[in-house]
Backbone as CSV, one residue per row, in Angstrom:
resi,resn,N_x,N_y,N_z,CA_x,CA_y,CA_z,C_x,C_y,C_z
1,UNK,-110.962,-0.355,-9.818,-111.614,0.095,-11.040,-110.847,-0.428,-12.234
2,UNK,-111.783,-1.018,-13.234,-110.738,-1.841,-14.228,-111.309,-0.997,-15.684
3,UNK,-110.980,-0.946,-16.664,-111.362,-0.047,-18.012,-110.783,-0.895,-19.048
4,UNK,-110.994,-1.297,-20.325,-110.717,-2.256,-21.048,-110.539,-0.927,-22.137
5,UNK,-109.659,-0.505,-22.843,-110.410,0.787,-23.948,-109.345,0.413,-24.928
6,UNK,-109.619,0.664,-26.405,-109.015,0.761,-27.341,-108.131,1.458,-27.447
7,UNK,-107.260,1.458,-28.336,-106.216,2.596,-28.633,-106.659,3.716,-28.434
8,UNK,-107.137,3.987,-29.554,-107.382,5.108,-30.213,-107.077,6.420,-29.364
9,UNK,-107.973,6.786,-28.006,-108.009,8.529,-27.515,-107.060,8.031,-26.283
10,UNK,-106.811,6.967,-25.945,-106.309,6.802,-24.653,-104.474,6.616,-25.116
11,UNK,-104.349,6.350,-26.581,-102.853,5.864,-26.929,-102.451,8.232,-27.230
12,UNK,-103.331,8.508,-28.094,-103.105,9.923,-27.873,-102.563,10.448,-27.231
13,UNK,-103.035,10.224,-25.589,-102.685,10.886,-24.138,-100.884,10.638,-23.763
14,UNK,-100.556,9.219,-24.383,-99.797,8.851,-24.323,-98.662,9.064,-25.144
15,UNK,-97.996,9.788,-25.927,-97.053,10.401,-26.773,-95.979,9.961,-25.956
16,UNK,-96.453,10.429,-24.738,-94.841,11.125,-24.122,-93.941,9.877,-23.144
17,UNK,-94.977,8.532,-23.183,-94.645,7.438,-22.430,-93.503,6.767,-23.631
18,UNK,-93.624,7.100,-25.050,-92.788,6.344,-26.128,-94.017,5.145,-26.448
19,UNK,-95.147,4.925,-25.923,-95.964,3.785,-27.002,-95.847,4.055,-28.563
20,UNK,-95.399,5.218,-28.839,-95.980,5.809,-30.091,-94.324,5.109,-31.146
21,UNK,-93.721,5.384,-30.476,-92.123,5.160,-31.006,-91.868,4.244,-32.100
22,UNK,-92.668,3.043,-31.965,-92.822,1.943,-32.641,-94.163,1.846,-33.465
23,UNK,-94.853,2.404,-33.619,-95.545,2.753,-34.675,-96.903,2.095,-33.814
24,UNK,-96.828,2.014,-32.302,-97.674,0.972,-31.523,-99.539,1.558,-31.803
25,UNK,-99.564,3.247,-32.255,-100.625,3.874,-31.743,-102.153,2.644,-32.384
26,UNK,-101.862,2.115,-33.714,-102.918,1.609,-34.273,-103.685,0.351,-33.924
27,UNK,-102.797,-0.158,-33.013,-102.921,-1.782,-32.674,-103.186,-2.017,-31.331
28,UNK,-102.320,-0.678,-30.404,-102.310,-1.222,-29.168,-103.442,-1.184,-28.117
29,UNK,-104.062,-2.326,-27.521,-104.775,-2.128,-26.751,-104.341,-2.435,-25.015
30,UNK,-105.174,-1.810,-24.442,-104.542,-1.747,-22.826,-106.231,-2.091,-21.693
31,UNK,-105.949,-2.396,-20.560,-106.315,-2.286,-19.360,-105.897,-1.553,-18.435
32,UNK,-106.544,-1.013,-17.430,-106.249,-0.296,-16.321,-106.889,-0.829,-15.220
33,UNK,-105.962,-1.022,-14.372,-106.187,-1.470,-12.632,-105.946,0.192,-11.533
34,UNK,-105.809,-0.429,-10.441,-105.846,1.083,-9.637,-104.733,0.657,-9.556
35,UNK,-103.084,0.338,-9.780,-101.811,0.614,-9.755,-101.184,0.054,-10.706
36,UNK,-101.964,-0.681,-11.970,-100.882,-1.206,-13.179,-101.912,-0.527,-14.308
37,UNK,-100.924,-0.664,-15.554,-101.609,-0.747,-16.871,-100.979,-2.105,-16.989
38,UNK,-101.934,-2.866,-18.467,-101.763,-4.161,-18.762,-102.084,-4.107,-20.359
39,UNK,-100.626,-3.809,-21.137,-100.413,-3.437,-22.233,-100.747,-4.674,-23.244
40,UNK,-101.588,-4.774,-24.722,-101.358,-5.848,-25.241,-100.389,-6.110,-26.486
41,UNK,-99.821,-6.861,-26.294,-98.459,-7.615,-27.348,-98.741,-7.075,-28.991
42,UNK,-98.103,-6.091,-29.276,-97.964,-6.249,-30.600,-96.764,-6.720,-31.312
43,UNK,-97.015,-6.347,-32.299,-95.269,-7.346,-33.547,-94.241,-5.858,-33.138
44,UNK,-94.819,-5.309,-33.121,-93.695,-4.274,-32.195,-93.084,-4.131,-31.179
45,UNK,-93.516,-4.634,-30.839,-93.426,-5.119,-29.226,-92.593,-6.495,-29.063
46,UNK,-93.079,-7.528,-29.558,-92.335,-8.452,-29.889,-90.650,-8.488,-31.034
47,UNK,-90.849,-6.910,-31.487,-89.377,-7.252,-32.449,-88.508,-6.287,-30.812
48,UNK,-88.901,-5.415,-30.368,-88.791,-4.684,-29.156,-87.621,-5.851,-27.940
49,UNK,-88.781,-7.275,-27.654,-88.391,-7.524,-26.748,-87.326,-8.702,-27.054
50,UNK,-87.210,-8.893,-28.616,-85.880,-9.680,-29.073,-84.713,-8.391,-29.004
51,UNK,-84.663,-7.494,-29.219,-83.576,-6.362,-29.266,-83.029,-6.262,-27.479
52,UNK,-84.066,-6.773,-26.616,-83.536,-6.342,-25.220,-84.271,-4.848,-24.463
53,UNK,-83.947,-4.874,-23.218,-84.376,-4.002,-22.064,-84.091,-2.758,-22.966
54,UNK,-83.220,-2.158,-23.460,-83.086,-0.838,-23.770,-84.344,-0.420,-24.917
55,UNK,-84.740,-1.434,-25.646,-85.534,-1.077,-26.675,-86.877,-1.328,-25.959
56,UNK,-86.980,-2.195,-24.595,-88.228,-2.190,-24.268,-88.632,-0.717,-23.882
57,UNK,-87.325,-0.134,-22.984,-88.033,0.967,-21.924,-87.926,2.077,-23.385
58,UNK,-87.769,2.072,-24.339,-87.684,3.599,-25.385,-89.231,2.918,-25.818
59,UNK,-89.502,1.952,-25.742,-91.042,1.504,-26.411,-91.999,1.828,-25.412
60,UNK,-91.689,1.566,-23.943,-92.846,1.757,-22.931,-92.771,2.846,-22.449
61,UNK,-91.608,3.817,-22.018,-90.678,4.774,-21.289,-91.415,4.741,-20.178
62,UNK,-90.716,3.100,-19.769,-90.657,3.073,-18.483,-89.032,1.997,-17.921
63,UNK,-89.137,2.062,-16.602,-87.808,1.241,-16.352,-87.974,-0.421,-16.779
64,UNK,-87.362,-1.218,-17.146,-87.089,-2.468,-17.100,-86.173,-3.105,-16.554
65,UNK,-86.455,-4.246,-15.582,-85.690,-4.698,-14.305,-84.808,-5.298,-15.099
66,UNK,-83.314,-5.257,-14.642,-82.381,-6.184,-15.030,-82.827,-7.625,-15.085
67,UNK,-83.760,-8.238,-14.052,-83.793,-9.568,-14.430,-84.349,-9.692,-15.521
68,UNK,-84.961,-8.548,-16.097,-85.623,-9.270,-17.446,-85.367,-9.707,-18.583
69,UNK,-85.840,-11.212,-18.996,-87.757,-11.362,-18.839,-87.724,-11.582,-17.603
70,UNK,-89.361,-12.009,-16.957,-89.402,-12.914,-15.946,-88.910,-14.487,-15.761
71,UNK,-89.570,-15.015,-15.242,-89.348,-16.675,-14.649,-90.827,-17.333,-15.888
72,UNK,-90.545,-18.559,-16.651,-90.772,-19.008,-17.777,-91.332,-18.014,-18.843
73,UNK,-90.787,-16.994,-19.113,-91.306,-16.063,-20.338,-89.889,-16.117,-21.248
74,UNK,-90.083,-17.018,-22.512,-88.984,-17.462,-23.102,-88.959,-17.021,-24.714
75,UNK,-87.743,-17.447,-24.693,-87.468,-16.419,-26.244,-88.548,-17.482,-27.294
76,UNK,-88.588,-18.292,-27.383,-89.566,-19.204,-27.843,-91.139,-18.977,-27.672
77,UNK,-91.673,-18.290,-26.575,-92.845,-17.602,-26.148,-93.414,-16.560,-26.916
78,UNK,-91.983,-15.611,-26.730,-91.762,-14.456,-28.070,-92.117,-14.839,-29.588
79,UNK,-91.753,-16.391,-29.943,-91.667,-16.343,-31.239,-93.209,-16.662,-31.500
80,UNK,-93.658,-17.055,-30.308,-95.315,-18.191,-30.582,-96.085,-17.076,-30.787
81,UNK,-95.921,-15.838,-29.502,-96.845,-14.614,-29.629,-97.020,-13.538,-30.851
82,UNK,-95.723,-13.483,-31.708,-95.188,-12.885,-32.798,-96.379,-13.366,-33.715
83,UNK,-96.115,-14.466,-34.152,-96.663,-15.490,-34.958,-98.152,-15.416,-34.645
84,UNK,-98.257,-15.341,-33.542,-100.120,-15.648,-33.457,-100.606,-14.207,-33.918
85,UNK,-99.956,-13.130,-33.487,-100.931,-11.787,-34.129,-100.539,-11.573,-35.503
86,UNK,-99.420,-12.637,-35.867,-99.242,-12.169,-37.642,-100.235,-13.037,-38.182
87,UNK,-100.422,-13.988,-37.970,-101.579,-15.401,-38.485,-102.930,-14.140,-38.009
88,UNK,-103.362,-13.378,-36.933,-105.038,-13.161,-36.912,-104.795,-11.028,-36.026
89,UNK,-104.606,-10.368,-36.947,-104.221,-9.294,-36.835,-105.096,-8.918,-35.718
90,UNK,-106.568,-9.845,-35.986,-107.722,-9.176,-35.482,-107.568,-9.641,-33.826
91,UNK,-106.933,-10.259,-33.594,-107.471,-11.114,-31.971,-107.382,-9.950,-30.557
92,UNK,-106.931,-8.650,-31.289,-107.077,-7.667,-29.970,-106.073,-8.042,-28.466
93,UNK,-107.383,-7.834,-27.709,-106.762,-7.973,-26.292,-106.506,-9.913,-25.631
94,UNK,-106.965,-10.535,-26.759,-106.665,-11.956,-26.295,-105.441,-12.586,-26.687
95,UNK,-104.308,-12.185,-25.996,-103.042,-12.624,-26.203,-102.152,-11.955,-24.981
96,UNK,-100.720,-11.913,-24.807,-99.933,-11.668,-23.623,-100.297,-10.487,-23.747
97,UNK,-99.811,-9.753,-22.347,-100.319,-8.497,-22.006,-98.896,-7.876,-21.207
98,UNK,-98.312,-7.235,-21.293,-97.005,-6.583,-20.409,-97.715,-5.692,-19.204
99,UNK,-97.160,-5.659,-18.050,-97.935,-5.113,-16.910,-96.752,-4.147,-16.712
100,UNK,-97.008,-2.911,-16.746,-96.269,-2.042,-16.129,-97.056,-0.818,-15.076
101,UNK,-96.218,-0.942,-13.776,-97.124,0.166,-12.465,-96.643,1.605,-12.697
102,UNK,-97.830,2.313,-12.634,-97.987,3.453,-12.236,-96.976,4.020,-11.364
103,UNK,-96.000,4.582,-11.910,-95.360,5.744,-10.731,-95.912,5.874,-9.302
104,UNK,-95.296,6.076,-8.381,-95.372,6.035,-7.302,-96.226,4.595,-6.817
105,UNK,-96.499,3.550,-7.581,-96.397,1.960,-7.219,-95.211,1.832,-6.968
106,UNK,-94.142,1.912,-7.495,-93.000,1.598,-7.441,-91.986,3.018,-6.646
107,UNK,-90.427,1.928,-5.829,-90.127,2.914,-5.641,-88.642,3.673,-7.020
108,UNK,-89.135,2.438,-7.829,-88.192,2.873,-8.939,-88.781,3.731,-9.988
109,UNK,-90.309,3.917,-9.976,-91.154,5.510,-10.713,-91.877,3.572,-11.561
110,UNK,-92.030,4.857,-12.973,-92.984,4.026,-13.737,-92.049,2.377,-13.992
111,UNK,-92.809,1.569,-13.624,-91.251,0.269,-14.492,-92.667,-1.054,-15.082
112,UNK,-91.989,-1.654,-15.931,-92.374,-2.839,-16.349,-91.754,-4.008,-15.522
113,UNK,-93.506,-4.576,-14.988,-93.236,-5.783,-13.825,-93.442,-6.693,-13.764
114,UNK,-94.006,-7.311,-15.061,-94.112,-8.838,-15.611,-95.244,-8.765,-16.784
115,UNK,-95.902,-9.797,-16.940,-96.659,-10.205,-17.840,-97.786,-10.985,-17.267
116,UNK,-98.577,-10.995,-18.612,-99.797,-11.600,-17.603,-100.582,-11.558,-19.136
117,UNK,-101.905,-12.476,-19.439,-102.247,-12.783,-20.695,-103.142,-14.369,-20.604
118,UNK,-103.302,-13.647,-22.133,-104.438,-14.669,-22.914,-103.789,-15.554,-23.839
119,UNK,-103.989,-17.227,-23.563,-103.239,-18.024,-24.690,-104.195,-17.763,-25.878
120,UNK,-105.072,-17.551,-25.822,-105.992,-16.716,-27.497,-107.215,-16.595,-26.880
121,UNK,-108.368,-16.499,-28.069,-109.691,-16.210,-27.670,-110.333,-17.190,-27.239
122,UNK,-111.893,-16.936,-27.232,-112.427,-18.334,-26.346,-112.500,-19.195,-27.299
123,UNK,-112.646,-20.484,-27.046,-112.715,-21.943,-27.592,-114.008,-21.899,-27.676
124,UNK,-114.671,-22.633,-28.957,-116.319,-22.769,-29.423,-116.949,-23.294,-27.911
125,UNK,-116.198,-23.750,-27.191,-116.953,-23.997,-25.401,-116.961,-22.646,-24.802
126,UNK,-116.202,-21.850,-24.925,-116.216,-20.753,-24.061,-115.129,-20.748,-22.591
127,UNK,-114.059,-21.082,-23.746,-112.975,-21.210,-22.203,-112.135,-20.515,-22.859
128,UNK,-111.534,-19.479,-21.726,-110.147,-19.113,-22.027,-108.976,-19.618,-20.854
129,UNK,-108.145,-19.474,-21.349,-107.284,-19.774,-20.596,-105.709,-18.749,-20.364
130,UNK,-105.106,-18.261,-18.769,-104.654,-16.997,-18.741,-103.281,-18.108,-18.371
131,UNK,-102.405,-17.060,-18.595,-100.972,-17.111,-17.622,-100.305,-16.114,-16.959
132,UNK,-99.624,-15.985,-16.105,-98.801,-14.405,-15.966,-96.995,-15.093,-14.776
133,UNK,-96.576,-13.953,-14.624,-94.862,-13.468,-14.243,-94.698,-12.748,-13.894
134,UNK,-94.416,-12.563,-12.526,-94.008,-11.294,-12.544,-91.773,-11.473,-12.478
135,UNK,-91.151,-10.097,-12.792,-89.907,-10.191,-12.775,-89.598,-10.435,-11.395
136,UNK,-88.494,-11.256,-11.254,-88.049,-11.200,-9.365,-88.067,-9.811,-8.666
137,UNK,-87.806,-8.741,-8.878,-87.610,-7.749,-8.379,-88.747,-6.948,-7.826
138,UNK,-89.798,-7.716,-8.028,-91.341,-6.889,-8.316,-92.244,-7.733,-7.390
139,UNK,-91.635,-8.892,-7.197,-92.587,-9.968,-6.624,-93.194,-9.918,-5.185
140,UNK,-94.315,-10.568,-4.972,-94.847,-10.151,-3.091,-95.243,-9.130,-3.238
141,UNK,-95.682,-8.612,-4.164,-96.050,-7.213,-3.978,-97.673,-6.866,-4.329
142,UNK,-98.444,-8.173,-4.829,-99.875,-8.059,-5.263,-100.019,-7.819,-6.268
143,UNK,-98.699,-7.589,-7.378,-99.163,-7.696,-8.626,-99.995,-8.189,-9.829
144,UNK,-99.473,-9.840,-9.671,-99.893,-11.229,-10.565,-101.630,-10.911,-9.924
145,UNK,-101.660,-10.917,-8.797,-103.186,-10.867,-8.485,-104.242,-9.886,-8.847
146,UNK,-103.749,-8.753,-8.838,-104.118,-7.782,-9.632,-104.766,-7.594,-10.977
147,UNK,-103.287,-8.200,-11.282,-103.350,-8.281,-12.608,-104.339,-9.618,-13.271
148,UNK,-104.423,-10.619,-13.068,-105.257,-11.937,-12.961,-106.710,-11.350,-12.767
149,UNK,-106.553,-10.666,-11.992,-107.868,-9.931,-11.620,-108.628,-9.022,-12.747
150,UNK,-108.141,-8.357,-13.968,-108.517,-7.506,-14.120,-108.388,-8.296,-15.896
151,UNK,-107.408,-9.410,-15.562,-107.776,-10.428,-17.003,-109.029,-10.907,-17.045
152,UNK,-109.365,-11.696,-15.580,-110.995,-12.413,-15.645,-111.649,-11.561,-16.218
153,UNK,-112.211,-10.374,-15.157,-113.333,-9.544,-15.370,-113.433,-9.073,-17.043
154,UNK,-112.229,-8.526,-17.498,-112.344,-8.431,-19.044,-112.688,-9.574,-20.072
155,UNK,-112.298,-10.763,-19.203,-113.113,-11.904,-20.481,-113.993,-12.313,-19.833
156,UNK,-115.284,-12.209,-18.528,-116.459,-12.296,-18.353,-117.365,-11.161,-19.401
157,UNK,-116.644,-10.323,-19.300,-117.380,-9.149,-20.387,-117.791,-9.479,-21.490
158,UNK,-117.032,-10.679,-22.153,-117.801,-11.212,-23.366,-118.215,-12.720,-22.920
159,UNK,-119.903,-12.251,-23.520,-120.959,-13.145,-23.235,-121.010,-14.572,-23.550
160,UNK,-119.219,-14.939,-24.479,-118.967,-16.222,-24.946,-118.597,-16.700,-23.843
161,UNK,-117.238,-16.078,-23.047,-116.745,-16.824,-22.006,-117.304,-17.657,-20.780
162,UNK,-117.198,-18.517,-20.389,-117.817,-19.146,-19.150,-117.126,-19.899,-18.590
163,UNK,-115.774,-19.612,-18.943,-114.629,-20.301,-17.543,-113.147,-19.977,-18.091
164,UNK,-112.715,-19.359,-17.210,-111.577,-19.020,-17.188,-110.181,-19.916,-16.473
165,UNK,-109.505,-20.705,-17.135,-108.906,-21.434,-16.297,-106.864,-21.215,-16.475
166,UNK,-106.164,-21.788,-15.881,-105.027,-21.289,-15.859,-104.260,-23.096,-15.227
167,UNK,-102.963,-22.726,-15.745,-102.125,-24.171,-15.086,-100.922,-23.528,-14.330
168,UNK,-100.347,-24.417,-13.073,-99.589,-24.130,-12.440,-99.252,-25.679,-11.673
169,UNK,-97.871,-25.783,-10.987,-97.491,-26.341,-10.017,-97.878,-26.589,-8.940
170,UNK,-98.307,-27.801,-8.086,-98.290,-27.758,-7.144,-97.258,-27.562,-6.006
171,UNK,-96.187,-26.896,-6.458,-95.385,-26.485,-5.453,-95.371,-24.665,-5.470
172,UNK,-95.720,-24.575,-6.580,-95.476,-23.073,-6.450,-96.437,-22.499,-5.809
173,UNK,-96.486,-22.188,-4.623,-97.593,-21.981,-3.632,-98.162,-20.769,-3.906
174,UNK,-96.720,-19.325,-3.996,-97.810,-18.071,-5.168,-98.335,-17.862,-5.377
175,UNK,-97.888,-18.737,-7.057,-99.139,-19.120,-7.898,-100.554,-19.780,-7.170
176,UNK,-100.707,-20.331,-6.637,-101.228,-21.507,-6.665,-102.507,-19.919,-5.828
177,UNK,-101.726,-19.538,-4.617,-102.529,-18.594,-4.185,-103.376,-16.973,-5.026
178,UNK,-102.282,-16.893,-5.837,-102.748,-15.453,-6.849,-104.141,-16.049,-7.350
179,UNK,-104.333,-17.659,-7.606,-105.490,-18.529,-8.471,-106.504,-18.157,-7.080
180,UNK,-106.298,-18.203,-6.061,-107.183,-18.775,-5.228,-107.861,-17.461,-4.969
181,UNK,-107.328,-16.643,-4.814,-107.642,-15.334,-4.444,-108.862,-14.402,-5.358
182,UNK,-108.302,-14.940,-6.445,-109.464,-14.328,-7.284,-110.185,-15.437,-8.097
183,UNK,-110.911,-16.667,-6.642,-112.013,-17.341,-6.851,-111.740,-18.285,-7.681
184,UNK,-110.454,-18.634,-8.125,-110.698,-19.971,-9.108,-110.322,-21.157,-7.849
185,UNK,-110.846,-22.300,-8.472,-110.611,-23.711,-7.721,-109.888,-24.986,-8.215
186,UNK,-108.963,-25.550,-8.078,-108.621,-26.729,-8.530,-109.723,-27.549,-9.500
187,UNK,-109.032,-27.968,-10.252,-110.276,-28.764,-11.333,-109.410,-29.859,-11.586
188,UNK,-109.419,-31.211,-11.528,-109.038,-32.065,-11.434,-107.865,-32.633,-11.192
189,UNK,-107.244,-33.430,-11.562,-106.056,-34.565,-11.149,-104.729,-33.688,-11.819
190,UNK,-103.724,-34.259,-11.027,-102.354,-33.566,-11.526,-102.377,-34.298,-13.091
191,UNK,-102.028,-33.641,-14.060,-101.839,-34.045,-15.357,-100.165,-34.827,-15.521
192,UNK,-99.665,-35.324,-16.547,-98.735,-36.107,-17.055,-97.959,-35.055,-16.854
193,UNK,-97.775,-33.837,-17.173,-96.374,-33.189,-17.296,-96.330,-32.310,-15.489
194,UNK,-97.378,-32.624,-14.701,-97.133,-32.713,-13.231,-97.988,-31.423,-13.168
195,UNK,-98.604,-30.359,-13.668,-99.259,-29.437,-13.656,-100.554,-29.875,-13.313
196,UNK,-101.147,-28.991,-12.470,-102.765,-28.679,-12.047,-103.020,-27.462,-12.883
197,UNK,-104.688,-27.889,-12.647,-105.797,-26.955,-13.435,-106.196,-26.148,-12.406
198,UNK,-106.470,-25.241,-12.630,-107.358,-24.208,-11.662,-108.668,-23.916,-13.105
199,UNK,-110.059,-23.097,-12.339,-110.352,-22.532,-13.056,-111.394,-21.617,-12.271
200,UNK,-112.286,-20.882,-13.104,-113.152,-20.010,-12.754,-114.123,-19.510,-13.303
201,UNK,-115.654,-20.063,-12.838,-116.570,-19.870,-13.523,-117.111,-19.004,-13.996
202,UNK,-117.735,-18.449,-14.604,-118.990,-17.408,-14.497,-119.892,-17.438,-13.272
203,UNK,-119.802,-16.269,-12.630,-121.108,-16.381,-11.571,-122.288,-16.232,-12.227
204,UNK,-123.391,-16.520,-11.740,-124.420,-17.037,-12.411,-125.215,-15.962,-12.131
């Protein structure tokens, strides 16, 4: 079961998680899967995750794995995502998304377990395009897929989108499988910087 909902009555419920701490209640929007939420990036969030793990978990009040960030989520990533919701306040849920599981997913209670997201909204074609991470500590566990899962279905919901596509390695087999799993297919030739396309249509 996936739910796409605004702040507003669902950030309420939430006082006691610390979303509120950072002034997150007005901006933040979320998803729900049956074992993650999939939080979206605000400038709070982003001054949050330059300060480090201690300011993440008083922002999410949840645990954050020592390895964090994940594997390519870079301080430079931080600065691009910062920047894109200060340039278009409005872009909502089309930008990175923080995935943190539900208590008793984990055997460490509530924790933050990677990321997962929108490089922006759709393109006048109607493509978006996703990425995600999970932290080492979290991994093999069906997360990224999950979570991938519950990115599509929210941008089939708008009637612009009509392909959802994502880049990865051909060695990172994972990846390559989290793509496969939830129906996307290779789309052409390895590119110059050695990356493949996956993508995923609209069913018709």
């Amino acid at each position: 079961m996936l739910a796409l909902t605004k702040t507003t009555d669902r950030a309420e419920s939430r006082d006691r998680t610390g979303y509120n701490k950072l002034g997150i209640r007005k901006t933040l929007e979320f998803m729900e899967t049956e074992r993650l939420e999939l939080i979206a990036a605000t400038i709070e969030l982003c001054e949050a995750e330059t300060r480090g793990r201690a300011a993440l978990e008083a922002c999410f009040g949840a645990r954050v794995p020592t390895s964090w960030p994940p594997p390519v989520f870079e301080p430079d990533d931080v600065a691009r995502i910062r920047a894109q919701l200060e340039a278009d306040p409005t872009i909502g849920s089309w930008t990175l998304h923080y995935i943190l599981a539900r208590p008793g997913a984990t055997a460490e209670g509530r924790s933050l377990v990677g990321i997962a997201g929108y490089t922006g909204p759709p393109t006048p074609e109607g493509r978006v395009e996703i990425g995600y991470a999970i932290a080492s500590e979290h991994q093999r566990r069906g997360y990224a897929t999950e979570a991938v899962d519950a990115l599509v279905r929210a941008a089939f919901r708008d009637p612009r989108v009509v392909v959802v596509s994502a880049t990865t390695y051909p060695t990172l087999e994972p990846s390559i499988g989290v793509l496969t799993k939830n129906g996307f297919v290779r789309a052409g030739s390895e590119a110059a910087d050695g990356t493949i396309r996956y993508v995923r249509r609209r069913d018709l």
